[in-house]
N, CA, C and O atoms as a GROMACS GRO file, in nm:
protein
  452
    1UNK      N    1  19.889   2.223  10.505
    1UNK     CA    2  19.745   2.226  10.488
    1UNK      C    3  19.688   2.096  10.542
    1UNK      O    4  19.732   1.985  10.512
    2UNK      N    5  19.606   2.114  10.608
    2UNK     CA    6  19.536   1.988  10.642
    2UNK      C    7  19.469   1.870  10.561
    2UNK      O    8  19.396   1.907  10.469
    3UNK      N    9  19.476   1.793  10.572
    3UNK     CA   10  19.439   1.708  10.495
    3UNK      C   11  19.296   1.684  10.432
    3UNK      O   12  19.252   1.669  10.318
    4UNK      N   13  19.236   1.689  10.579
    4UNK     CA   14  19.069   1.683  10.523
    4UNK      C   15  19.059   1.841  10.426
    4UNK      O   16  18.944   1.882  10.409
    5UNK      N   17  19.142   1.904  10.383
    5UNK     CA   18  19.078   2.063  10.314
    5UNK      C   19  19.071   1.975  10.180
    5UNK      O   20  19.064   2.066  10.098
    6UNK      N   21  19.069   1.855  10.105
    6UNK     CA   22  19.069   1.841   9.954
    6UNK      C   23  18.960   1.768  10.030
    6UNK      O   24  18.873   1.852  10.005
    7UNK      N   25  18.910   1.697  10.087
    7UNK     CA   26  18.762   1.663  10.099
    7UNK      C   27  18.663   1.724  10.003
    7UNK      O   28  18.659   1.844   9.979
    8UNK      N   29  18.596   1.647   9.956
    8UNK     CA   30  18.494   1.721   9.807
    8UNK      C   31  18.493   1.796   9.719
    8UNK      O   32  18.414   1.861   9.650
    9UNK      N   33  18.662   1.766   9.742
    9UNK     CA   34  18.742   1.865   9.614
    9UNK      C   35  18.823   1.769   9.494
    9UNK      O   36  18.846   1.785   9.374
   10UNK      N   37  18.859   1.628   9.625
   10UNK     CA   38  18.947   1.551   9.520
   10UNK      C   39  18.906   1.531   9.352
   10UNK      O   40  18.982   1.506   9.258
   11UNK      N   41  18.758   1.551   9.351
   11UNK     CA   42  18.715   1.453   9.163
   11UNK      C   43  18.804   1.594   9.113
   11UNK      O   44  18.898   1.559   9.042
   12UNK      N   45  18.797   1.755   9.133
   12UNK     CA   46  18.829   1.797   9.079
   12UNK      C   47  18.947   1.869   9.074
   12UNK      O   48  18.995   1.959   9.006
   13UNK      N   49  18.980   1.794   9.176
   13UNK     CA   50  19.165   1.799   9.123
   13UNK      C   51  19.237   1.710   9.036
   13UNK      O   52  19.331   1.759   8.975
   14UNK      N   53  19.209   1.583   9.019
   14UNK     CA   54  19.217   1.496   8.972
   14UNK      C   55  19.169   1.537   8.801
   14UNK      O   56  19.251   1.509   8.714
   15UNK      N   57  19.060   1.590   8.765
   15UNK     CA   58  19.018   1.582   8.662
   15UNK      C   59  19.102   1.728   8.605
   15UNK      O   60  19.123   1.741   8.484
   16UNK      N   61  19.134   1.801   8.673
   16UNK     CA   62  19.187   1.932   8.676
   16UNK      C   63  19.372   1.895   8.588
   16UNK      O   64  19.430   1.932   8.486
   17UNK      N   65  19.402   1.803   8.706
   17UNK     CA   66  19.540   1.759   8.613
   17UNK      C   67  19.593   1.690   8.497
   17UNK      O   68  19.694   1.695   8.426
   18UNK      N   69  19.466   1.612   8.507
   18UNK     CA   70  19.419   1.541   8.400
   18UNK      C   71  19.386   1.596   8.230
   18UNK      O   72  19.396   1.521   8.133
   19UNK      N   73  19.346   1.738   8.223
   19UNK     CA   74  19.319   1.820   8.133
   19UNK      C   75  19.449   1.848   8.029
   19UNK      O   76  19.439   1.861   7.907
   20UNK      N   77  19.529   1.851   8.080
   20UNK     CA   78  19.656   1.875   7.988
   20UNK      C   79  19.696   1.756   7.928
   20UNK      O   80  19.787   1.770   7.847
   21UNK      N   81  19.633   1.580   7.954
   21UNK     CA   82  19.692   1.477   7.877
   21UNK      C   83  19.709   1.402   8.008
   21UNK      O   84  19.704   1.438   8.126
   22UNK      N   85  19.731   1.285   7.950
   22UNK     CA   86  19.698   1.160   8.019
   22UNK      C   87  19.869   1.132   8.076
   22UNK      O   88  19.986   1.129   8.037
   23UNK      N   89  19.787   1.118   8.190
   23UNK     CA   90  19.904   1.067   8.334
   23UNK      C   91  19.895   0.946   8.403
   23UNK      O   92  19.780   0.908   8.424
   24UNK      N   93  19.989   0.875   8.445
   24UNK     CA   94  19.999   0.754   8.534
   24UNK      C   95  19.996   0.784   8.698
   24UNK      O   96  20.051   0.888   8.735
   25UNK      N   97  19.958   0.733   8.760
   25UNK     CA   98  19.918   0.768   8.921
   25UNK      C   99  20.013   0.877   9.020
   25UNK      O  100  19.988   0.979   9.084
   26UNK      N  101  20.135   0.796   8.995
   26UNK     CA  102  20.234   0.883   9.075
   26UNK      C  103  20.293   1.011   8.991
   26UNK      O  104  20.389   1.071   9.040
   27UNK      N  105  20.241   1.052   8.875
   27UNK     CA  106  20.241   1.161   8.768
   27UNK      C  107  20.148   1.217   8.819
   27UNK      O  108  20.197   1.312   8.881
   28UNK      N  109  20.022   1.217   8.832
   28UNK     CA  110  19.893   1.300   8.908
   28UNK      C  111  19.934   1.362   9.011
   28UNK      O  112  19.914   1.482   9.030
   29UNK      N  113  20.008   1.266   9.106
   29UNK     CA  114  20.010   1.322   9.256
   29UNK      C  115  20.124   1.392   9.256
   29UNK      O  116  20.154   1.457   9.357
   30UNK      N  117  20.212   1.391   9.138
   30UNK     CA  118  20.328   1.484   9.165
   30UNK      C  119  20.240   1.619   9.079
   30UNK      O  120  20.271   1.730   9.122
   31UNK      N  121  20.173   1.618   9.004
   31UNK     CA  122  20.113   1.716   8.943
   31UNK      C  123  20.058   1.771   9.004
   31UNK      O  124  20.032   1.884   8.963
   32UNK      N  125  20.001   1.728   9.144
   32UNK     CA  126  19.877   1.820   9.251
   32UNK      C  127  19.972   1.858   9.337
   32UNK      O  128  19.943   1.964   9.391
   33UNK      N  129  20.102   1.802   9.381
   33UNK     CA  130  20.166   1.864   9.471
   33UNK      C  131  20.260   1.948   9.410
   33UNK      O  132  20.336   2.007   9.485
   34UNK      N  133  20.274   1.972   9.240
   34UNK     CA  134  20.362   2.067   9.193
   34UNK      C  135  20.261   2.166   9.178
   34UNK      O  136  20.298   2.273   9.226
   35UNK      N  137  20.131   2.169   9.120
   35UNK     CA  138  20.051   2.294   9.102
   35UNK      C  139  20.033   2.388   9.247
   35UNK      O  140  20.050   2.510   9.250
   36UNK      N  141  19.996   2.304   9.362
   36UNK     CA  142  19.970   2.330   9.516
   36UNK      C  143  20.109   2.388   9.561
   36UNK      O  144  20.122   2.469   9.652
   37UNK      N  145  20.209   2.339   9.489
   37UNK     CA  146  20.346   2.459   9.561
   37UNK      C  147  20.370   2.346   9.674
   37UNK      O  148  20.439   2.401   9.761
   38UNK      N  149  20.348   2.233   9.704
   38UNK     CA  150  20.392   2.158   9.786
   38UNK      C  151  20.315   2.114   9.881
   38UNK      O  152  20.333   2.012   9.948
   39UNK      N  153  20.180   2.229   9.894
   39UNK     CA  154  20.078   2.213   9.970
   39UNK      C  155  19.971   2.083   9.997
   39UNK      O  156  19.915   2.033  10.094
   40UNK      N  157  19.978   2.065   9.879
   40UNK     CA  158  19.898   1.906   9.895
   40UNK      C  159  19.944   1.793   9.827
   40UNK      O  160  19.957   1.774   9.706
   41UNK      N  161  19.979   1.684   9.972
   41UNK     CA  162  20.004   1.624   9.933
   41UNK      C  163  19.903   1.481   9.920
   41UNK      O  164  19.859   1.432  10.024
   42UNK      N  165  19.872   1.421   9.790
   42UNK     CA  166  19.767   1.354   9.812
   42UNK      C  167  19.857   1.145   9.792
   42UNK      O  168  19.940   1.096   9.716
   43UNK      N  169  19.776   1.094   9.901
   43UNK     CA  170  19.870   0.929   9.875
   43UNK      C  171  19.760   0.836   9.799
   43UNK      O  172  19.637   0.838   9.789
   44UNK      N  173  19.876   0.746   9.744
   44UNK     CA  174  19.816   0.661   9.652
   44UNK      C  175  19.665   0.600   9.700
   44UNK      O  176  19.562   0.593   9.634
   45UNK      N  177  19.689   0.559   9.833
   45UNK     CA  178  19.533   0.482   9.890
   45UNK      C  179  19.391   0.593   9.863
   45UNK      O  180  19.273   0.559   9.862
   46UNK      N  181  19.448   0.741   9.842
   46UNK     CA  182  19.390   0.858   9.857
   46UNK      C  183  19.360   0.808   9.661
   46UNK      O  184  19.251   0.758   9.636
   47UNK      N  185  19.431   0.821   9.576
   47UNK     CA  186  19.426   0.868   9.460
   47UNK      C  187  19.334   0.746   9.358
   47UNK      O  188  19.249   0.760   9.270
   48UNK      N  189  19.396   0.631   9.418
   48UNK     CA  190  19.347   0.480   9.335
   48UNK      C  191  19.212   0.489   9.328
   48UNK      O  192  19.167   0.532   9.222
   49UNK      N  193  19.117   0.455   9.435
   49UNK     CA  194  19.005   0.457   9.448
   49UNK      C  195  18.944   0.554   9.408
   49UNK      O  196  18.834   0.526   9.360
   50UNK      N  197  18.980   0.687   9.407
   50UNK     CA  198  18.894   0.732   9.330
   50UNK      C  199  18.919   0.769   9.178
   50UNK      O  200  18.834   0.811   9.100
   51UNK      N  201  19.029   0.750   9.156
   51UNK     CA  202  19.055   0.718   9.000
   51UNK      C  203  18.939   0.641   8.956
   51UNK      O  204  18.838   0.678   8.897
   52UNK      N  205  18.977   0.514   9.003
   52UNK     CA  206  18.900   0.380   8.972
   52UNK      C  207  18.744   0.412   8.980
   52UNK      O  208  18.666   0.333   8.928
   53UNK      N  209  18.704   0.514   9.037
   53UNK     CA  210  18.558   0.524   9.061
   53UNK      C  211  18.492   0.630   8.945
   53UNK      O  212  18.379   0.620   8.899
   54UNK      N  213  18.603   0.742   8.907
   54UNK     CA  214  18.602   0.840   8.811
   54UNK      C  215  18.582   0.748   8.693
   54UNK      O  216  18.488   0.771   8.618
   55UNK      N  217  18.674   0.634   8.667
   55UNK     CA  218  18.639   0.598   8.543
   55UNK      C  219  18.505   0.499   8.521
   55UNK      O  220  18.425   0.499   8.428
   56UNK      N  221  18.511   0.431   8.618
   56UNK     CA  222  18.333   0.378   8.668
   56UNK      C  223  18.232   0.489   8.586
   56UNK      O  224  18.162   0.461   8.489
   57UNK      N  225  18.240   0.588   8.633
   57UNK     CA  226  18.141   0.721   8.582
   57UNK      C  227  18.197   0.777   8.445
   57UNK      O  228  18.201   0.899   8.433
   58UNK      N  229  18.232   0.714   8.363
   58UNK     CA  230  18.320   0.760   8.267
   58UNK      C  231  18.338   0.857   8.222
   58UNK      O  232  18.309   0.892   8.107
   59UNK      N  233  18.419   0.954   8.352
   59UNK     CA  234  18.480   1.057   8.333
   59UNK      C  235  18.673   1.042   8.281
   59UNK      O  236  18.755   1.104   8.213
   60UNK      N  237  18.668   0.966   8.333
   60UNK     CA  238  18.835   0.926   8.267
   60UNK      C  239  18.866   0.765   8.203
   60UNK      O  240  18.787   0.681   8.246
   61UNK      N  241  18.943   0.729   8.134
   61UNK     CA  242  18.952   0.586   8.081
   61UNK      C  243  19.120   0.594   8.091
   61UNK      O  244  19.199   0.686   8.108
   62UNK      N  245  19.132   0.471   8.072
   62UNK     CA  246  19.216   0.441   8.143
   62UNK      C  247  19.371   0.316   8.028
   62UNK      O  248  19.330   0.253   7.930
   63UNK      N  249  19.464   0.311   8.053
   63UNK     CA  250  19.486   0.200   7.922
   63UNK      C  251  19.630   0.178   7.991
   63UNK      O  252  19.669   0.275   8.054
   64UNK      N  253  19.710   0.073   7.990
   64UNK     CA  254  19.808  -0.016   8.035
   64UNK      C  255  19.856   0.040   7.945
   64UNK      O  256  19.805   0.052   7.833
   65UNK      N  257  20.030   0.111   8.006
   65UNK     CA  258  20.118   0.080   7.914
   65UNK      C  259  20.286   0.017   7.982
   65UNK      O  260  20.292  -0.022   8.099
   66UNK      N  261  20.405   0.016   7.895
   66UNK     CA  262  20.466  -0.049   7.943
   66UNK      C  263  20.599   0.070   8.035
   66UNK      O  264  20.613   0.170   7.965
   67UNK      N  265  20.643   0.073   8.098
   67UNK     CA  266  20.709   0.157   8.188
   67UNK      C  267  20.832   0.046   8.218
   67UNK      O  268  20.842  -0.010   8.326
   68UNK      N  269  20.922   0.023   8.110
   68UNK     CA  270  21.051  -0.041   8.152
   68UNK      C  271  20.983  -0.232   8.134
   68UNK      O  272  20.911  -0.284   8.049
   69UNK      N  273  21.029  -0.269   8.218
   69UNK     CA  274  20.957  -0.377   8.287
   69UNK      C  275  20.846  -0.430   8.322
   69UNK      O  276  20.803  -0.546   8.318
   70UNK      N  277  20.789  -0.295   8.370
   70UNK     CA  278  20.674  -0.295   8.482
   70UNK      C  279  20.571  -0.243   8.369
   70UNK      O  280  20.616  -0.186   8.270
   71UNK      N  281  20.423  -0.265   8.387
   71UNK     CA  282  20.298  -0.181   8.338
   71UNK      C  283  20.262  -0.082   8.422
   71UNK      O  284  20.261  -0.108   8.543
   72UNK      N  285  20.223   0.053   8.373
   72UNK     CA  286  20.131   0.110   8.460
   72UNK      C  287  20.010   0.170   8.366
   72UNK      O  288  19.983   0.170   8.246
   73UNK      N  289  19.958   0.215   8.476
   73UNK     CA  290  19.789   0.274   8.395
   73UNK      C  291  19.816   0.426   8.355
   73UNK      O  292  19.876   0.516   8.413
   74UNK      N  293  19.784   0.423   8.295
   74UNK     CA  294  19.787   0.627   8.241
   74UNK      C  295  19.586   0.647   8.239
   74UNK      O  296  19.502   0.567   8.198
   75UNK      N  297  19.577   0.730   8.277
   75UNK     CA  298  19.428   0.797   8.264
   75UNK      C  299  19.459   0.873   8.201
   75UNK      O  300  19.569   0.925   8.186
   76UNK      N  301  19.310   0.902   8.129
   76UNK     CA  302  19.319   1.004   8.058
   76UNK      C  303  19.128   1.034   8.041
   76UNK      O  304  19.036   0.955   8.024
   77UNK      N  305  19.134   1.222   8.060
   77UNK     CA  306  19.018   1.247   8.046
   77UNK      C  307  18.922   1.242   7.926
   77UNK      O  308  18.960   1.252   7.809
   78UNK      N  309  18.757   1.221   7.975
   78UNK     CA  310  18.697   1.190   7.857
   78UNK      C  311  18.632   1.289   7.846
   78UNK      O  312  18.621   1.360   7.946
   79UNK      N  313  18.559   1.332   7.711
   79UNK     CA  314  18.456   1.436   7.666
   79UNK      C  315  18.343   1.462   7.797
   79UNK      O  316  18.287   1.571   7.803
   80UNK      N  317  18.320   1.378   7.880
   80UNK     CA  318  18.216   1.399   8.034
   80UNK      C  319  18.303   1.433   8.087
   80UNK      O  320  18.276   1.546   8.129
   81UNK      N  321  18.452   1.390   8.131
   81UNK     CA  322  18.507   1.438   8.221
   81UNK      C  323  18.551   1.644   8.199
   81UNK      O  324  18.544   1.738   8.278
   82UNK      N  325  18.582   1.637   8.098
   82UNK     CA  326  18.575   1.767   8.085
   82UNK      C  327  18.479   1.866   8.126
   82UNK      O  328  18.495   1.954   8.211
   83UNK      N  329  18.368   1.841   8.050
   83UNK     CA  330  18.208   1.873   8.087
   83UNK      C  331  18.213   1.894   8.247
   83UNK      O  332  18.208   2.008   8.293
   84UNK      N  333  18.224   1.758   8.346
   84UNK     CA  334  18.270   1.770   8.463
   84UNK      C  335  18.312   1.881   8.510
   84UNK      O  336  18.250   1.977   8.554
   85UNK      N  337  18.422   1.860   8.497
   85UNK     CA  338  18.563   1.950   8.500
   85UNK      C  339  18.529   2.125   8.534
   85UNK      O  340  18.563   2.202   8.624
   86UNK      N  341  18.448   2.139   8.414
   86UNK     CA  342  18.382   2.270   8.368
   86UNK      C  343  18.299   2.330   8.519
   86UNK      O  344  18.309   2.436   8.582
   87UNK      N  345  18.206   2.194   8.539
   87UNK     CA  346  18.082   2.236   8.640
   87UNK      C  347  18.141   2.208   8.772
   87UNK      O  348  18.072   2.254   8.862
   88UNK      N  349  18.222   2.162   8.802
   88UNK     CA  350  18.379   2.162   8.915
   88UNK      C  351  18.380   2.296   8.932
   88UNK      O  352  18.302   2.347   9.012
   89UNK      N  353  18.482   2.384   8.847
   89UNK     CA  354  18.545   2.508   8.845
   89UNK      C  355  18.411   2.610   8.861
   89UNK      O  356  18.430   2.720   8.914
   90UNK      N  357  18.254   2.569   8.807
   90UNK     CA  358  18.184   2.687   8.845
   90UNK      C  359  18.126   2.675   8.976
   90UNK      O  360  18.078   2.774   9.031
   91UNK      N  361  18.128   2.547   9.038
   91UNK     CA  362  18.088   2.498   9.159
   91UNK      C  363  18.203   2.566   9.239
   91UNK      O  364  18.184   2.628   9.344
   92UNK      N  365  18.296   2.554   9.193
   92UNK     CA  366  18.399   2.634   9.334
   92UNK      C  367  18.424   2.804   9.302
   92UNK      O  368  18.474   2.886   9.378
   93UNK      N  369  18.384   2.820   9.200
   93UNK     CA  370  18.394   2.996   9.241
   93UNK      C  371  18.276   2.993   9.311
   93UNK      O  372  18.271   3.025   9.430
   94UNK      N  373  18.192   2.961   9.254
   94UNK     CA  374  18.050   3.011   9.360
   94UNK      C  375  18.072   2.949   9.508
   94UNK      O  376  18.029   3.029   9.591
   95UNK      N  377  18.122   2.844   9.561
   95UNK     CA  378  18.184   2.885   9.704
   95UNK      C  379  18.296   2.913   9.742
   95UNK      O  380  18.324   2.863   9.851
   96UNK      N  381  18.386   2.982   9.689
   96UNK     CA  382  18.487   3.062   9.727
   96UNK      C  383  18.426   3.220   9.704
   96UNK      O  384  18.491   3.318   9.738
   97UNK      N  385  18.315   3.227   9.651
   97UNK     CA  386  18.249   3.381   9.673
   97UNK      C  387  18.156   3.382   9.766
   97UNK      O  388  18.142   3.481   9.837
   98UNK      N  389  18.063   3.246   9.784
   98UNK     CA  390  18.016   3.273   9.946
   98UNK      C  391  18.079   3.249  10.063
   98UNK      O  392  18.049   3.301  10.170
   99UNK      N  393  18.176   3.163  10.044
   99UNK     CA  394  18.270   3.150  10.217
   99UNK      C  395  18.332   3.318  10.217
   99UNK      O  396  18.308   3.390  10.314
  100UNK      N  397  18.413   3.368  10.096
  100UNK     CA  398  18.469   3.474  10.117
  100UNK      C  399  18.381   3.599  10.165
  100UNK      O  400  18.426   3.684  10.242
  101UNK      N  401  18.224   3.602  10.100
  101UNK     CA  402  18.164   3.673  10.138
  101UNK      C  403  18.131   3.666  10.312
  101UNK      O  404  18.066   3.748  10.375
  102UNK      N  405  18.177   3.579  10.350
  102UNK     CA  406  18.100   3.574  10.522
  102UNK      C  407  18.275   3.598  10.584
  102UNK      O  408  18.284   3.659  10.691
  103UNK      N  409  18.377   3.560  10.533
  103UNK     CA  410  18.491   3.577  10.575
  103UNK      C  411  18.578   3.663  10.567
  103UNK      O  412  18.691   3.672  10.617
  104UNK      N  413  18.494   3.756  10.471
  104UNK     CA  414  18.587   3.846  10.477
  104UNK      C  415  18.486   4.005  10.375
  104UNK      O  416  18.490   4.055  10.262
  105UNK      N  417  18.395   4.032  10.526
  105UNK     CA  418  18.305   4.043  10.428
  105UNK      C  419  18.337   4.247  10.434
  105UNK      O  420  18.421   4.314  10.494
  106UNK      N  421  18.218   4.285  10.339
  106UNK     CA  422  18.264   4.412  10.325
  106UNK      C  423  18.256   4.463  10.428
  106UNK      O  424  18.240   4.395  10.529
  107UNK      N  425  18.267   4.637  10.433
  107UNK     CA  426  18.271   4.768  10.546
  107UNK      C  427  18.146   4.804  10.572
  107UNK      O  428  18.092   4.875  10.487
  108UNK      N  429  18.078   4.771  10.681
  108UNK     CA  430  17.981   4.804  10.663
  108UNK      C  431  17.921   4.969  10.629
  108UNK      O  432  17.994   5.067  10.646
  109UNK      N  433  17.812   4.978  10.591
  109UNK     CA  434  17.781   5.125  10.544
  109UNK      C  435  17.822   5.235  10.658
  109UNK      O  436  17.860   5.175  10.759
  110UNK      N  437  17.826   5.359  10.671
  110UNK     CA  438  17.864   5.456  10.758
  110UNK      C  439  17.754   5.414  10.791
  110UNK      O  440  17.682   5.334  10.732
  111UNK      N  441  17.727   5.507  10.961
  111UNK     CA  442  17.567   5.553  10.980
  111UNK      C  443  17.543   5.687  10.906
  111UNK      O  444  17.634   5.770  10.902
  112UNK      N  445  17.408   5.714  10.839
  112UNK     CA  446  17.415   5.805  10.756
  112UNK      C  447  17.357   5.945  10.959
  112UNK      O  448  17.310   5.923  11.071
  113UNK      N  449  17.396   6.045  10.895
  113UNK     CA  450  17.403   6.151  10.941
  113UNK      C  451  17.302   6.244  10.975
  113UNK      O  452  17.332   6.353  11.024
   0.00000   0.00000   0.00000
């Protein structure tokens, strides 16, 4: 799949994986490329920034924990991000029913007789 196809899709994939409980970065992106079947693969330079911008808008928060040695961040969605989330999923049926409608559209009527 091409890359630019998550273009103005990423907040709601992100917030999408996010729904089941709070994940650390490279947990997200294995979560979008396990739901996608392998199809998308999204990279960290791709994922950070807009993490970081999601929680700006406090749709997700965010909290250090310890991973061995090392810290990492776990996000986790907030009561807006859900809300979000919600108006995401009705925003994309309604254009996956108008692209589909022009792409694949019905039979047209007989000529009547």
């Amino acid at each position: 799949m091409r890359a630019d196809a998550v273009r103005g899709h990423l907040d709601g994939l992100l917030l999408a994986v996010l729904e089941s409980g709070p994940l650390h970065g490279y947990a997200i992106i294995a979560a979008v490329q396990d739901r996608s079947g392998g199809a998308l693969e999204l990279r960290t330079g791709t994922i950070y920034p807009a993490l970081n911008r999601l929680e700006r808008l406090g749709l997700l928060t965010s909290s250090w924990e310890a991973a061995g040695e090392r810290q990492r961040r776990r996000y986790r969605l907030t009561d807006a991000g859900r809300r979000t989330l919600d108006g995401e999923r009705a925003a994309w049926r309604e254009f996956t029913t108008v692209i589909g409608s022009v792409l694949n559209p019905a039979a047209p009527p007989s000529p009547a007789t």
